[in-house]
MIDREN-782470 format. One line per 2 residues: number of its first residue (from 1); their letters; for each residue x, y, z of C-alpha. Coordinates in steps of 0.5 Angstrom, whole numbers, plus 500, padded with zeros to 3 digits. Example, Ala and Ser with C-alpha at 12.3 -4.5 7.8 and 13.67 -1.06 7.14 Angstrom:
<rs>
1) AS) 525/491/516; 527/498/514
</rs>
This chain:
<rs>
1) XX) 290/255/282; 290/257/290
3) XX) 285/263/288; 281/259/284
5) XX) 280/253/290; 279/258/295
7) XX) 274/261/291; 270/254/289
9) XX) 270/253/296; 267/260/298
11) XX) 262/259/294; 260/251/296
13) XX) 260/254/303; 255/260/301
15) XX) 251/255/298; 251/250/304
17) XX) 249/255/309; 242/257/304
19) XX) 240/250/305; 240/250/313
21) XX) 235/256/313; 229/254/316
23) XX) 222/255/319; 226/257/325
25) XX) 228/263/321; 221/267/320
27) XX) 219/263/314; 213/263/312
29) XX) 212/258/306; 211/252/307
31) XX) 206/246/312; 204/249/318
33) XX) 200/246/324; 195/250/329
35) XX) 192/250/335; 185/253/336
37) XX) 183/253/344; 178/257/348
39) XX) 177/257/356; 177/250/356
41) XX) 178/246/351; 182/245/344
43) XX) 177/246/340; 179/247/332
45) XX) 186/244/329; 188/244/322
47) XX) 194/242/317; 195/246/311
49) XX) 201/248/307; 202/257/306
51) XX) 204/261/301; 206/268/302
53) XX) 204/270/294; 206/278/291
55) XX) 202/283/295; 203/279/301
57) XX) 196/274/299; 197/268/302
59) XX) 196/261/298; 194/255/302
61) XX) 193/248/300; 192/241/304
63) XX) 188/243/308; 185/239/314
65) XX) 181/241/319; 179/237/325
67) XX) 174/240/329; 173/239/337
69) XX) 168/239/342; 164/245/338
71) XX) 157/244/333; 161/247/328
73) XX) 162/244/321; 167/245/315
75) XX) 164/239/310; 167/244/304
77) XX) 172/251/306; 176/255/302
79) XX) 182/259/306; 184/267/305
81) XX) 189/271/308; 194/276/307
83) XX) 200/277/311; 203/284/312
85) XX) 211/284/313; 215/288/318
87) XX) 221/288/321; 228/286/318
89) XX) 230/281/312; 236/278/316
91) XX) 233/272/316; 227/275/322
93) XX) 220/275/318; 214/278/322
95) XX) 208/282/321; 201/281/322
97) XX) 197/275/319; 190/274/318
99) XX) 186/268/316; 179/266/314
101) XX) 176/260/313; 169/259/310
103) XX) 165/253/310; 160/253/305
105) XX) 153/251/303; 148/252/307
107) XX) 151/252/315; 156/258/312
109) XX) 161/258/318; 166/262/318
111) XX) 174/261/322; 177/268/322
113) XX) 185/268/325; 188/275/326
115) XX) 196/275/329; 202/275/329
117) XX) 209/272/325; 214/273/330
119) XX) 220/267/331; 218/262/327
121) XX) 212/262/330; 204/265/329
123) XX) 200/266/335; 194/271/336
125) XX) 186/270/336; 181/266/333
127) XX) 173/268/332; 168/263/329
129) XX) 161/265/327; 156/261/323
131) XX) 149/263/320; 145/259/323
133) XX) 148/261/330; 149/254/333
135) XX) 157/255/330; 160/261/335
137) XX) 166/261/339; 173/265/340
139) XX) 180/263/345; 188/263/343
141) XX) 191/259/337; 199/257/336
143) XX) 201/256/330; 208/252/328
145) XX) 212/250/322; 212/242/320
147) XX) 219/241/320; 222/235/316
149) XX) 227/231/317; 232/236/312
151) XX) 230/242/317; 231/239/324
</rs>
């Protein structure tokens, strides 16, 4: 009855410890917020919800994007992007990260965001180009899980 208790109670233990993993472990799934700045202003943030499918493509949904100080417009994007694993399995996801958001219709603005995954965080450098022309920058972003209240 011993050996039979203590194997229930190893295994709730092993149960228990998969459910404290969280975004602060490198994982990539799930809502993110970033913040794209130039020399002098914040100029894009947005919200989306990531999935890293087979092959390293990235599935988002929920995406909202606010758009600061620039002449850039977004009225309708689609987002894509892949994301190329490297380092160990322990918990530690990193690799290199690209993003691109495109805007449709006759503006045609495109996003693009080439980083890295490292600590739980994405960070790197961001570029944006437009047909018209008025639409063009780059600078720095972050990128950060949304932690809910379960993973805090």
């Amino acid at each position: 009855m011993k050996k039979i208790t203590a194997v229930a109670l190893l295994g709730m233990i092993l149960i228990l410890s998969g459910c404290a993993t969280s975004h602060a472990t490198g994982n990539i799934n799930g809502m993110w917020t970033a913040t794209l700045s130039n020399s002098t202003t914040n100029t894009f943030s947005f919200m989306t919800d990531l999935t890293v499918n087979a092959g390293g493509s990235l599935g988002t949904t929920n995406f909202n994007l606010t758009v600061n100080n620039t002449p850039c417009t977004f009225p309708t994007s689609t987002e894509s992007g892949t994301f190329t694993i490297t380092g160990n399995f322990n918990g530690q996801v990193s690799g290199k990260f690209h993003y691109v958001i495109m805007s449709m219709g006759v503006e045609a603005n495109i996003l693009t965001l080439d980083g890295t995954v490292s600590g739980g965080q994405i960070t790197g450098t961001w570029t944006v180009t437009g047909a018209i022309g008025t639409c063009t920058g780059n600078g720095t972003f972050t990128m950060n899980p949304v932690l809910t209240p379960a993973m805090q």
